[in-house]
Backbone as CSV, one residue per row, in Angstrom:
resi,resn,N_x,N_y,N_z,CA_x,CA_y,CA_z,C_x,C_y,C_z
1,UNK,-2.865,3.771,8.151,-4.146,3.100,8.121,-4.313,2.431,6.763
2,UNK,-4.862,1.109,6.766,-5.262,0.686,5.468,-6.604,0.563,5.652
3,UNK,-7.160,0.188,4.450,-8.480,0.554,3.884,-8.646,-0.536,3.100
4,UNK,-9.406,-2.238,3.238,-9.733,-2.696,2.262,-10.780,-2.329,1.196
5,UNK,-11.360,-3.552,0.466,-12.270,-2.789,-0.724,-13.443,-3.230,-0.187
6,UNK,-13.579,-3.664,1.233,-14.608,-4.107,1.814,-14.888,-2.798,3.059
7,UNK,-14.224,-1.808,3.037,-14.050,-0.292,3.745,-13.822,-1.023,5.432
8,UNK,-12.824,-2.378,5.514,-12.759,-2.767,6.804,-11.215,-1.947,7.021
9,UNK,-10.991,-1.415,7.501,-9.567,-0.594,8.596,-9.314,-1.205,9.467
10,UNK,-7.847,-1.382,8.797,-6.751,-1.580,10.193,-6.020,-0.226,10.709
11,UNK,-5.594,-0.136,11.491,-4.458,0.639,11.803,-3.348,0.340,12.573
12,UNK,-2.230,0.323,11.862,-0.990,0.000,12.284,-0.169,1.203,12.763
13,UNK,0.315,0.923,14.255,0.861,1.900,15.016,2.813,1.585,14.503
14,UNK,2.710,0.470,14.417,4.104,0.178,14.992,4.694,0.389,13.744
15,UNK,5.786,0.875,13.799,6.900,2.636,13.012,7.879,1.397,11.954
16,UNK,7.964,0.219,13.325,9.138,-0.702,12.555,8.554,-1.539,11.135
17,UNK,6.980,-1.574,11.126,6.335,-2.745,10.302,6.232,-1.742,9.212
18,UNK,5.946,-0.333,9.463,5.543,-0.123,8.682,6.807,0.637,7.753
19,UNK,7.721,0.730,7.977,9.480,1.478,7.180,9.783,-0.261,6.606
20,UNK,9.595,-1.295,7.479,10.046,-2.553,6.821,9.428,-2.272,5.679
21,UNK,8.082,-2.521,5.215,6.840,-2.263,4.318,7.323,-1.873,3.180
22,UNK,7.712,-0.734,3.624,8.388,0.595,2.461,9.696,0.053,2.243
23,UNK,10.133,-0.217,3.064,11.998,-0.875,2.230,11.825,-2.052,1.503
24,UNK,10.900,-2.976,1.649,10.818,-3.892,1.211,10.175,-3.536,-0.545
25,UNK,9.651,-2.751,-0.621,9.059,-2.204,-1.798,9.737,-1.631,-2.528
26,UNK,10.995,-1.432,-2.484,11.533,-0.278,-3.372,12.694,-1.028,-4.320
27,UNK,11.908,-2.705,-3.956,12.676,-3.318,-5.322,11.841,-3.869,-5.909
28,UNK,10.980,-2.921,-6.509,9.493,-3.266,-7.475,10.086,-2.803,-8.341
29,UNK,9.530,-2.858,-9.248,9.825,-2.257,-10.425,8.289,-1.604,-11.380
30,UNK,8.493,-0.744,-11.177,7.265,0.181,-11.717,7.299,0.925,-13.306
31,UNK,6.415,1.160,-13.620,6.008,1.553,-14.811,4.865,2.838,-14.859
32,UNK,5.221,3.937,-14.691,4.609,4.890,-14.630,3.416,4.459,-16.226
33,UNK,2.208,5.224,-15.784,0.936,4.909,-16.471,0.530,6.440,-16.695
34,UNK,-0.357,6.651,-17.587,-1.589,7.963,-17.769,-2.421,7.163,-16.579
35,UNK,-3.155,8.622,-16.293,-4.545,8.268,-15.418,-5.399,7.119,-16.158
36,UNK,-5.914,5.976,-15.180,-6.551,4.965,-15.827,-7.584,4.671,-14.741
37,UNK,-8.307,3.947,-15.171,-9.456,3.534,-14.400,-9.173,1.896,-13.528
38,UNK,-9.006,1.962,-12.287,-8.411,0.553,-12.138,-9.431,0.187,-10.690
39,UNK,-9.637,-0.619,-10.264,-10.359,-1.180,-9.307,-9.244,-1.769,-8.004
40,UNK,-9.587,-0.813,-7.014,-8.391,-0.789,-5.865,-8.948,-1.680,-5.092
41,UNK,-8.142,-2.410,-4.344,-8.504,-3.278,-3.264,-8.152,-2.850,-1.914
42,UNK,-6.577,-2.252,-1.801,-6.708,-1.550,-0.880,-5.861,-0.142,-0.855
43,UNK,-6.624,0.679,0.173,-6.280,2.543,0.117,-5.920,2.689,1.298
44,UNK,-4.183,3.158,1.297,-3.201,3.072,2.522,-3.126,4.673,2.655
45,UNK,-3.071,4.989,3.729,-2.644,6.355,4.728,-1.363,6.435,5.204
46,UNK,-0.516,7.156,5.172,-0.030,6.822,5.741,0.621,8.334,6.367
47,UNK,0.874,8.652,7.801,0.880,9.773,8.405,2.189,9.619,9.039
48,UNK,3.296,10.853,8.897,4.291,10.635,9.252,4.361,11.637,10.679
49,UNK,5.714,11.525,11.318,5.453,12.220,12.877,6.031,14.072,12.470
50,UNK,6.386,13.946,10.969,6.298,15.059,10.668,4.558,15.876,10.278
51,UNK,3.832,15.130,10.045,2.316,15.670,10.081,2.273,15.853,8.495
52,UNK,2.878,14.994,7.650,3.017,14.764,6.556,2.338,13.351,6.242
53,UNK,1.510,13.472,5.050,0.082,12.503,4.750,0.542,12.311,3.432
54,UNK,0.752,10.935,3.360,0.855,10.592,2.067,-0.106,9.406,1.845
55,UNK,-1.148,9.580,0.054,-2.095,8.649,-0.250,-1.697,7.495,-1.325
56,UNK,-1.608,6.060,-0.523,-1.551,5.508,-1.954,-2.560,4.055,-2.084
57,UNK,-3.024,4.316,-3.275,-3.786,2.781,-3.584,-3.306,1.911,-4.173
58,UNK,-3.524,0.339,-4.294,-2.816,-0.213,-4.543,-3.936,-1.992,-5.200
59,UNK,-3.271,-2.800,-6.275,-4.085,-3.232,-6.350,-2.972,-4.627,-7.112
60,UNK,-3.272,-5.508,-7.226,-2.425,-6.991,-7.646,-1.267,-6.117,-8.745
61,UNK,-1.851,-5.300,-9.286,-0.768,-5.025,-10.884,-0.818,-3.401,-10.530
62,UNK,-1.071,-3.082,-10.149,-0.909,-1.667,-10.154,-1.342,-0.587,-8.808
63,UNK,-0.143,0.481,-8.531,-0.044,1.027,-7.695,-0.296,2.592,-7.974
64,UNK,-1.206,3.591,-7.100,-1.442,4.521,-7.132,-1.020,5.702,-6.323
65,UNK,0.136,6.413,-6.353,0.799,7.387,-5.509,0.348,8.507,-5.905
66,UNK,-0.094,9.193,-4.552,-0.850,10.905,-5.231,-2.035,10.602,-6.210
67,UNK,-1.568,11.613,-7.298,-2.054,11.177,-8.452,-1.099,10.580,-9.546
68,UNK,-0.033,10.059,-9.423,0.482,9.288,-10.687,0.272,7.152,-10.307
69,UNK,-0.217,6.807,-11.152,-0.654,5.265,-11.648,0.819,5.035,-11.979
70,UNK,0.958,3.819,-11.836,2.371,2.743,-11.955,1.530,1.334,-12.152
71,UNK,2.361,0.646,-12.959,1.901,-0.452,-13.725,3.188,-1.187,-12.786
72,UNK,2.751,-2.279,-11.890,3.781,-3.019,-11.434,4.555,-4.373,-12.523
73,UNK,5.639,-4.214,-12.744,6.186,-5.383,-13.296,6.981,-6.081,-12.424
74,UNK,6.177,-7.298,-12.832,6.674,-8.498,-11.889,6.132,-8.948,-10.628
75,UNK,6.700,-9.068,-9.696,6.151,-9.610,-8.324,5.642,-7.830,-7.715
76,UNK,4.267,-7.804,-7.145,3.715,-6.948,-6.450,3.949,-7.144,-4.826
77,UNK,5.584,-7.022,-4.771,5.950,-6.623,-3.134,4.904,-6.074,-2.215
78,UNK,4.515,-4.756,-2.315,3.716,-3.941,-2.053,2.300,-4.530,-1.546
79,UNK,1.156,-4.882,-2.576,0.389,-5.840,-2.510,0.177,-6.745,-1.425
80,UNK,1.714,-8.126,-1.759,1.308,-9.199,-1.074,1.562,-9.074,0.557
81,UNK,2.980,-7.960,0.475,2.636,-7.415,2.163,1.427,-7.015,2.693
82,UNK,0.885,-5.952,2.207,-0.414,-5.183,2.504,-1.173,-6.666,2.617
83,UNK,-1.523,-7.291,1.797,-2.690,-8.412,1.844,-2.417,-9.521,3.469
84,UNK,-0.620,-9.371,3.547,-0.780,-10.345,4.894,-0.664,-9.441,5.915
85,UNK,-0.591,-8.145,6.430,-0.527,-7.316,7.160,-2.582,-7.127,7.079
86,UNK,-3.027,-7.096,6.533,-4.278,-7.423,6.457,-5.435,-8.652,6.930
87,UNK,-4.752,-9.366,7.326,-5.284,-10.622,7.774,-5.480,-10.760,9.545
88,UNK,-6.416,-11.249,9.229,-7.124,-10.931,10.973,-5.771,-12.348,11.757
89,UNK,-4.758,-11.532,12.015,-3.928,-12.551,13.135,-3.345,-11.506,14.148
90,UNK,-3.021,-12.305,15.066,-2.845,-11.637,16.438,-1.058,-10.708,16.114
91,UNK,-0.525,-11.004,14.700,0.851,-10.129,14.755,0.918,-9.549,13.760
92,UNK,-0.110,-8.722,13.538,-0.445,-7.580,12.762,0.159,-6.377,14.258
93,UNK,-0.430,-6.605,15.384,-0.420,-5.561,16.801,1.162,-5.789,16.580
């Protein structure tokens, strides 16, 4: 489930969009942070078929897993997916 900063929810069923999502992300490059105060745009759920819940927020420059903050360097993969997986079109379903 995502969560904009406008508290509008989507929920995405489909297993393939959302592992693309995550593979596509794991050539970010991050910068672990101290706890900081940052203004999220959007707060992702994400529930696995093991019944395992993982929280992360996420915002143009910086990403929030659990509780550890990451300072994104460079292009925010993460982000600009979430932002078009977010957009009211018929292939989000």
């Amino acid at each position: 489930m995502i969560a904009d900063d406008k508290n509008e929810i989507i929920e995405i069923m489909n297993s393939k969009l959302v592992n693309d999502l995550m593979k596509n992300s794991t050539h970010m490059v991050l910068k672990q942070v101290e706890d900081m105060s940052i203004e999220l745009l959007y707060n992702i759920t994400l529930y696995t078929e093991e019944y395992n819940i993982y929280a992360l927020q996420v915002n143009e420059t910086t990403v929030r897993i659990g509780r550890d903050f990451y300072v994104v360097r460079g292009n925010n993969i993460f982000f600009e997916s979430i932002k078009q997986l977010t957009r009211k079109e018929p292939a989000i379903e």
